[in-house]
N, C-alpha and C positions, 0 to 999 in steps of 0.2 A: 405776725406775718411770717415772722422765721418757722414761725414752730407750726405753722398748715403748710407750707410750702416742706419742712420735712417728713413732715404725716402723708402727704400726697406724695412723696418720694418714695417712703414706704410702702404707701398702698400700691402702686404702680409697681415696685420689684416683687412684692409679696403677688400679685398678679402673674407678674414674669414667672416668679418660679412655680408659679403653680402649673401656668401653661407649656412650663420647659418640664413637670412630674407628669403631665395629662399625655403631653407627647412621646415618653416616655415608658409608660407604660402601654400605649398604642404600638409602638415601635415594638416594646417586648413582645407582646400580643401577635404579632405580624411573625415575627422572627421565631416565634417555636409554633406558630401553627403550618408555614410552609416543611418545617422536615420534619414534623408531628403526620402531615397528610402523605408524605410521600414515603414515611416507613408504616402509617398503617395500610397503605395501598396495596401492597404485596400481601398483606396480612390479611386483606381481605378477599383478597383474592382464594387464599389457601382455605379460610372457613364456607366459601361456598365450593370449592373442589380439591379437597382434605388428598384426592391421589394425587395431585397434580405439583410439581417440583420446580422451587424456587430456581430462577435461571443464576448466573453468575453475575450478572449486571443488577439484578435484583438486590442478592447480598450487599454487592458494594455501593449498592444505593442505601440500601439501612443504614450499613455501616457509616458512611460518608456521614448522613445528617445524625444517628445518633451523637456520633463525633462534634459535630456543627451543637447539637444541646447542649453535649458535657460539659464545650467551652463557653456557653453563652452563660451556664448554669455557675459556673468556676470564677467567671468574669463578678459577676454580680456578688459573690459568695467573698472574692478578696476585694472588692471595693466596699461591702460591710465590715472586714475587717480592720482596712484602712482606717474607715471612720471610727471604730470603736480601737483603734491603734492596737489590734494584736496582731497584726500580720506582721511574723519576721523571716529573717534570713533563714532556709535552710539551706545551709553550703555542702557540695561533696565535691569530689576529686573527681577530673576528666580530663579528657581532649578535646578544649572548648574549641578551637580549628574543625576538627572534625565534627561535634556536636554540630557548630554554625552550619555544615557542609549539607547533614542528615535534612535539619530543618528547610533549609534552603531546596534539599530535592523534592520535597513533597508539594515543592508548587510545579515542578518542570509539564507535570501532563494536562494541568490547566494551563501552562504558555503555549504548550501546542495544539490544544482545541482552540485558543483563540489565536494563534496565529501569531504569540508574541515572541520579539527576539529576549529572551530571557540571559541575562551574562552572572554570574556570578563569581568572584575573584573573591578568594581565601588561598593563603599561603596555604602549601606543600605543603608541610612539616608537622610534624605534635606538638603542643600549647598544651602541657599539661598545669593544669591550675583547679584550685576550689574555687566553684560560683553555683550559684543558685539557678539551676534545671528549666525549674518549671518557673518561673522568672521573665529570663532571659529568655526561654522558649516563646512566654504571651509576648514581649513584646515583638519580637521577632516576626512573628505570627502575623500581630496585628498591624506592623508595617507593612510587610508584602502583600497583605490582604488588601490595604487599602492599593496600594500601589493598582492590584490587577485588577478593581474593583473599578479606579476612575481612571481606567488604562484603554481607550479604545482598542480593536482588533490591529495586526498589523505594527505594533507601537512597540518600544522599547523599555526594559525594566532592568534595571543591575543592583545587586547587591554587593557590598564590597567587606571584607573585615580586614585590619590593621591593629598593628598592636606596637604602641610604641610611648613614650615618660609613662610607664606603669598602667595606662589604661587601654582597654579593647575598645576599638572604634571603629561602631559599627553603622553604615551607610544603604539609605534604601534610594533608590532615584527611578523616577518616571517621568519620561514624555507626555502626558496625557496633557487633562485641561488645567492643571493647575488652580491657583487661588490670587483669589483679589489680596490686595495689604490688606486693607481693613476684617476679613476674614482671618488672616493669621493670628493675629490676636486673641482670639476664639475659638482655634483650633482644638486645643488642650484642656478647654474646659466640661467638664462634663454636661451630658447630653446634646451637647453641640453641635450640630449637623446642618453642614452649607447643599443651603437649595438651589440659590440661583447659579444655573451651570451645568451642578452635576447630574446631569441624566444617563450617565453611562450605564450608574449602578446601582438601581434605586432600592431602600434599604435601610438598614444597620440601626443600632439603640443608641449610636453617641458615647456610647462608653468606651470603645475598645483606644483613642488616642488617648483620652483622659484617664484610663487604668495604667499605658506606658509612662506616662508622666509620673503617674504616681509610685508605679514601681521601681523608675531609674530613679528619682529620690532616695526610696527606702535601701537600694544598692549605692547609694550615695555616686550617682551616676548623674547625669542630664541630657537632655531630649529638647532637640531644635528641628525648626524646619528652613528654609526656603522657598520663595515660589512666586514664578510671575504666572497670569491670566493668559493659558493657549503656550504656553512652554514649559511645563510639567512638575515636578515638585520634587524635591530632595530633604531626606530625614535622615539627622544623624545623632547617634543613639552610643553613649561612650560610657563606663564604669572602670573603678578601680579594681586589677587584679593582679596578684603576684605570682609571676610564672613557678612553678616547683621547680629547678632546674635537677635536683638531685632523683626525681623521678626518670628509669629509663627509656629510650627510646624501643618503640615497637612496630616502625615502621608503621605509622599512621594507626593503627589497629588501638583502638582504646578497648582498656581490658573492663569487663564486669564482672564483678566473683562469682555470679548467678546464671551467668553464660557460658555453652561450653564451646569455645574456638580450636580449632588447630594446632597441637603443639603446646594449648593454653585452656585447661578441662578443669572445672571445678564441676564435680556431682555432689549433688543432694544426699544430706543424712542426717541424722537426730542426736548428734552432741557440736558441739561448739569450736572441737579443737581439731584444727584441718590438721593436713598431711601434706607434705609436698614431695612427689617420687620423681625422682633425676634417673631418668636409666634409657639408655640408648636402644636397647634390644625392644622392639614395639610390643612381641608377643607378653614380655614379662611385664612391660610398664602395664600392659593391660591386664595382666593376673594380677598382679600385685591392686591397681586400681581398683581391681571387681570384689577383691577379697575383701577390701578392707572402708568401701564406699558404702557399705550397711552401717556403719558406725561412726566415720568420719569424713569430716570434707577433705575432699582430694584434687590437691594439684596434680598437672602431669607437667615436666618436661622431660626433650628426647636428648638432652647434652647439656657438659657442665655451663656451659657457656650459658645458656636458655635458665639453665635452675636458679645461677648467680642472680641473673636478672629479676625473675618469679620472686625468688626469697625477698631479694631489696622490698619490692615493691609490695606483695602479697603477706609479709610477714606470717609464714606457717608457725604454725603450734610444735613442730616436729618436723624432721626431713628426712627423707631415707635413699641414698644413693649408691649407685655401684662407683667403683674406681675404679675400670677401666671404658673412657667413653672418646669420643671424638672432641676437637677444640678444647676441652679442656678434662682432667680429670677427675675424681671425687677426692682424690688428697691434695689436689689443687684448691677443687671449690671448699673442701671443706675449710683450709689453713684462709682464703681470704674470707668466709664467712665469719670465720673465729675473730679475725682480728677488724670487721667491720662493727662499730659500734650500733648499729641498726638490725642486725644479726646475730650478734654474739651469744646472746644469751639463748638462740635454739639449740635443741639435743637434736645429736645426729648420729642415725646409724648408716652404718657401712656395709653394704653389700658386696662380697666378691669372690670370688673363684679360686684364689691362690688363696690358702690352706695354711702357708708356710710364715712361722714362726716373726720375721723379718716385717712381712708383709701386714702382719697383725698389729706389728710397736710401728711402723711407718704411718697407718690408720689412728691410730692411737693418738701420736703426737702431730698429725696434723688437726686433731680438736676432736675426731669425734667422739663421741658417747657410748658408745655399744658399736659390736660387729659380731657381723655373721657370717658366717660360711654356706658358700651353695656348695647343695643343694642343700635347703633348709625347709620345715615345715611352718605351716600357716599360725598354727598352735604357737611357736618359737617367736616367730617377727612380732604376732601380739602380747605375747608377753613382756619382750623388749621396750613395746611399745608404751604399756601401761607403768612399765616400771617408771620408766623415764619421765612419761607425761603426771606420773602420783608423786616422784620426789620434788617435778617442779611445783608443784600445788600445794605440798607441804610446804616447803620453801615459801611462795606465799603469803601462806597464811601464817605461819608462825611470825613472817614479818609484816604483815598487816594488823597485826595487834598490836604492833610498839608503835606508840606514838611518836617517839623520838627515834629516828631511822638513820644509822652510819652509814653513810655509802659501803665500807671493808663490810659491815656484817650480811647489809643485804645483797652484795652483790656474791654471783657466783665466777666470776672469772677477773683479772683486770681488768680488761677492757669496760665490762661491766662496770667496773669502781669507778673507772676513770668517767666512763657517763652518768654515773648520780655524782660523783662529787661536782659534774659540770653544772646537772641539774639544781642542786642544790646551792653552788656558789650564784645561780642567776636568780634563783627565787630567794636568796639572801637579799641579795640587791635590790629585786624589782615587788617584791611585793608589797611594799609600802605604797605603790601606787595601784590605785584601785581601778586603773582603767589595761593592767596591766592582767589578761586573760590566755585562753589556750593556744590563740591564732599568736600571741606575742612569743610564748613558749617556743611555737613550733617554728617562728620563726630566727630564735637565739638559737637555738639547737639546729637548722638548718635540716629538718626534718619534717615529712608530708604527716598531715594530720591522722593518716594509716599506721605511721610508721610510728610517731609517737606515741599512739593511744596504743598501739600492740605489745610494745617493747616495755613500756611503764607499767603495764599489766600484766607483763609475763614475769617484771623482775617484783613488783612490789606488791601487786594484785588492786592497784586502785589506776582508774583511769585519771589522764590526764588532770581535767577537772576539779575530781578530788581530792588526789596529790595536794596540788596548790590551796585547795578548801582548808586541807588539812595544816598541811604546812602554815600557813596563816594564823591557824586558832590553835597549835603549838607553839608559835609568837606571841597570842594573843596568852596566854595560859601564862606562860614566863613571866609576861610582863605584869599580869595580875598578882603576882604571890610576890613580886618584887618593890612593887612602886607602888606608891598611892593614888594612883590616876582613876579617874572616873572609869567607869565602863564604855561610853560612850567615845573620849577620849581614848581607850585601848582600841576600838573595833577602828574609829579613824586613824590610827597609827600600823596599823595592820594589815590596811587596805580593804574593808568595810564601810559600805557610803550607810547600808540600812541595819539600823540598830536592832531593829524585832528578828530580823534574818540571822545576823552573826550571834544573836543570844538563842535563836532557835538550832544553830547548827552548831556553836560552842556546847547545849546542854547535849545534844545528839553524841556527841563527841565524847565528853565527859562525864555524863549522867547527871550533873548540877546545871545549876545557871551561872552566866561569868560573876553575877554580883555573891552570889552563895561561894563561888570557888575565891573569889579573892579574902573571903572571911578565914 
């Protein structure tokens, strides 16, 4: 009796879900053949009058539903990854404030075709942090959308962000019709879609609540609702994130290295090692830029004060400044550049005017590297350039082939010493524990994940990452030629969970395997 009564339970949910896959793919069906008809519609129009010119409303109707595919296509693309669990974190550095702010304005021109009072509340200020973009973007997305979706005209919609005990907490609310209890329960499950009600908006595959769930998970985040029947619904969406505080302020303006702003110009070019030019005189920041943007990435600031900031944050390959500027000087910037352990190890040349003897050991002794006299030719500054940028390269490399690395040998300055010897004292300590990675690094060190992968690469030539790779199976090595310990036992002692791994990246390392080297 037990066992028909669970065979009919079975058969009955194996039902269910076949009619929650039928609906489902009807739903997908529906949903790419509305913005599939209204971008080929323009198009058809042009193959029967080939003269005849797309208007502006046209365009942004393509655009609008190509867009509307990308994400239905993106949607379904990380909920297979979900289930075959390779979807992970890709974290970068921003102004998630402002980030929120961006997302949030692309719905204002649908509040005002439909007549809604749209409010959104996000602090003033920069939240600079590493989180995951396109992430946070879907869910984001996929709250507001629902929001303006079961939002009659007339109706009101806010979104809110806050940030406070270490997590962003983020708030979608609507007036509309709201949900039954017994619907909330259901919400979040996939392919889920409440009938009785919502007629606002009629629509959607069911996926887009059920992908936030899933995402604020894998951000080790969670996603709640609220909501009574006829008084509208409220979604809040919250994750761990640890503000940078040592990242500058830019007056709201989040920088991109592939954007060029104001005062804040990186151009395009075909080697790796940027430039950053500090020079107040507009005409020359722009000679200087055009000369040398065929070959390198180029920062621009117009004062020391601006280039301080760039350098922190930007970490140049190189810097080349005048001494004499406004707010601050370049024997100013260059002497706090020197003694900032985030900077220190950039070469810098000195541009300037006075000629005179004094002026030359003033430049000198405030750190920099090279100096020039104007008027100087094009030929001259990249010579300078190369010299500089091929001693740090040797450097290097000659110290990326010792396996065993003295802070005094690889570094080129103090300041320098005194940051590997920091580095090295923390990865003494912590790398026996195996859950201990780059985001732990970057956070002993109190340095943004730009700052450390640039600085550890300019002084040792191995990023972050590897450093600690290495470091490890130079532990691991010691302890092989010392003790009798299993192999497996050394790679757990060393902070290795997977044995095939650490014996694949110990022979990488050494040319043997750890069991041949302990012979």
């Amino acid at each position: 009796q037990i066992q028909t009564e669970l065979l009919v339970a079975q058969s009955e949910k194996l039902k269910e879900l076949d009619k929650l896959k039928t609906n489902l793919f009807a739903n997908i069906s529906h949903e790419f053949r509305t913005p599939l008809t209204l971008i080929k519609a323009p198009v058809e129009k042009l193959e029967k009058d080939p003269g005849r010119e797309l208007t502006h409303e046209e365009v942004l109707m393509i655009r609008r539903n190509s867009d509307r595919l990308l994400r239905l296509v993106n949607q379904l693309l990380d909920l297979a990854k979900i289930d075959a669990s390779s979807l992970k974190l890709d974290l970068s550095e921003g102004d998630l404030f402002r980030f929120l702010k961006v997302e949030a304005s692309s719905f204002s021109s649908l509040a005002s075709q439909k007549y809604i009072d749209y409010r959104v509340k996000i602090p003033n200020r920069q939240f600079w942090a590493a989180f995951d973009r396109e992430k946070v973007e879907t869910i984001v997305y996929n709250l507001l959308n629902n929001a303006f979706k079961f939002t009659p005209p007339t109706g009101t919609i806010g979104l809110t962000a806050e940030y406070y005990h270490s997590e962003m907490v983020i708030t979608v609310e609507d007036d509309g019709e709201g949900m039954a209890e017994d619907q909330i329960h259901y919400i979040f499950d996939r392919f889920y879609q409440i009938e009785a009600g919502r007629k606002v908006a009629p629509g959607g595959t069911g996926i887009g609540l059920a992908l936030c769930k899933e995402l604020s998970e894998l951000m080790a985040g969670k996603i709640s609702v609220s909501s009574r029947t006829g008084e509208g619904s409220k979604f809040t969406f919250s994750f761990p994130v640890q503000e940078i505080l040592s990242s500058p302020s830019y007056d709201g303006i989040e920088m991109n290295p592939l954007v060029s702003k104001a005062g804040f110009t990186l151009l395009k070019a075909e080697t790796d090692d940027s430039i950053l030019i500090v020079e107040d005189h507009d005409d020359m920041r722009h000679y200087l830029a055009s000369s040398l943007s065929w070959k390198y990435p180029v920062l621009q600031a117009s004062d020391g004060k601006e280039g301080l900031e760039m350098a922190i944050m930007e970490v140049p390959d190189l810097i080349i400044t005048d001494t004499m500027m406004p707010l601050m000087d370049g024997h100013e910037l260059s002497s706090l550049l020197k003694a900032d352990e985030r900077t220190s190890h950039i070469p810098i040349i000195m541009l300037t005017a006075k000629a005179t003897h004094d002026n030359k050991l003033k430049s000198l002794y405030s750190g920099a590297d090279s100096y020039l006299t104007k008027p100087f030719n094009a030929d001259e500054l990249e010579a300078s350039i190369q010299a500089l940028l091929q001693e740090r390269k040797r450097l290097r490399k000659s110290f990326s082939k010792q396996l065993l690395v003295s802070p005094k040998d690889i570094a080129v300055s103090s300041v320098d010493q005194k940051f590997m010897e920091r580095v090295m004292q923390i990865l003494e300590t912590e790398h026996v524990d195996s859950t201990f990675g780059v985001p732990q690094m970057q956070k002993a060190l109190t340095m943004s994940k730009t700052q450390l992968h640039r600085k550890l690469k300019a002084i040792s030539n191995q990023a972050p990452g590897e450093f600690l790779r290495n470091f490890r199976l130079q532990r691991a090595a010691q302890i092989l030629s010392q003790k009798g310990d299993s192999v497996a036992q050394v790679a757990f002692t060393v902070g290795f969970e997977n044995i095939p791994y650490f014996t694949k990246c110990f022979k990488e390392l050494f040319g043997v395997s750890p069991s041949q080297y302990k012979k």
